[in-house]
C-alpha positions, 0 to 999 in steps of 0.5 A: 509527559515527554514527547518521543519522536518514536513512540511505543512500538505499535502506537499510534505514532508506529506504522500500524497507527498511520496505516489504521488512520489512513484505512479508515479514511477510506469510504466503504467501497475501498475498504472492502476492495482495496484493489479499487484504492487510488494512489494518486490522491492527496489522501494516498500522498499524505499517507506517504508523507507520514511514512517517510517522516517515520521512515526517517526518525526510525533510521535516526533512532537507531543511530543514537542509543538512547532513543530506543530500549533494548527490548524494543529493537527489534519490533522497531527493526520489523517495523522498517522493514514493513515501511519499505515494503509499504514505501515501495508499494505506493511507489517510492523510488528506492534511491530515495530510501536508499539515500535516507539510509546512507545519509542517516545511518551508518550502523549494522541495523543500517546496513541490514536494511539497505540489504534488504531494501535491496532485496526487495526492489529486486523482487518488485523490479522482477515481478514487474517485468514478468507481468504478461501485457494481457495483465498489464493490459487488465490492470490499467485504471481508465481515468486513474481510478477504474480498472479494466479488468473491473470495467470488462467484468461489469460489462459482460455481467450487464450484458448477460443480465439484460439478454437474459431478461429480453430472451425470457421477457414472457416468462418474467412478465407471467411471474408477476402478473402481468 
């Protein structure tokens, strides 16, 4: 058997295969709310480490004809695509990729891709500054990990509960007997 840097297009070696791994690292909170995830962890770090290296044999692979078939280009295209966006998200500087996409790839498929990496800093750069500074406000994590929107949430829901058990104490208590 011989070893492939790239692997099969959604293997385990792909960006589908990593993103699996790492979700299922995950306790069952996170999972359920992903938004409660932290970015910071070693656990995120490592995740984007292994992005990175696929980034970059992926950019590799496309400048040398014999690493990828024919057919399987353009799921390997896609591919990319989708580790810039997710590269982007757990806030890699796109001068990062930028270079990486300089450095190892001078072909049209290279090209296209800086376009896009382009394209979609843009589009994040854009939707951070239009974010109103109550939203930024309430999406703030106390300590790294709790958001504020979360906390205010939880808060009043508490609030409530407790009022409404001391406002109807007589009722609850008749209720169960006492």
């Amino acid at each position: 058997m011989q070893y492939h840097p790239i692997g099969e297009p959604f293997g385990a070696k792909s960006l589908y295969g990593i993103k699996e791994r790492y979700i299922e690292s995950f306790n069952k909170l996170n999972r359920f709310f992903p938004v409660l995830e932290n970015k910071k962890s070693s656990i995120a770090k490592s995740y984007v480490r292994k992005l990175e290296k696929r980034f970059s044999d992926l950019i590799s692979a496309f400048n040398s004809s014999d690493m990828l078939a024919n057919d399987q280009r353009r799921l390997f295209y896609v591919e990319s695509m989708e580790l810039i966006d997710e590269l982007l998200r757990y806030g890699v500087h796109s001068s990062i990729l930028q270079v990486l996409l300089l450095e190892n790839d001078s072909s049209l498929v290279g090209q296209e891709l800086l376009f896009y990496l382009q394209a979609a800093d843009e589009i994040n750069n854009k939707s951070k500054l239009e974010k109103p500074w109550l939203e930024q406000t309430l999406e703030y994590r106390l300590w790294g990990v709790l958001r504020v929107e979360y906390f205010l949430k939880v808060s009043i829901i508490t609030a409530t509960v407790l009022t409404m058990t001391v406002k109807y104490k007589d009722i609850i208590n008749s209720q169960f007997g006492k």
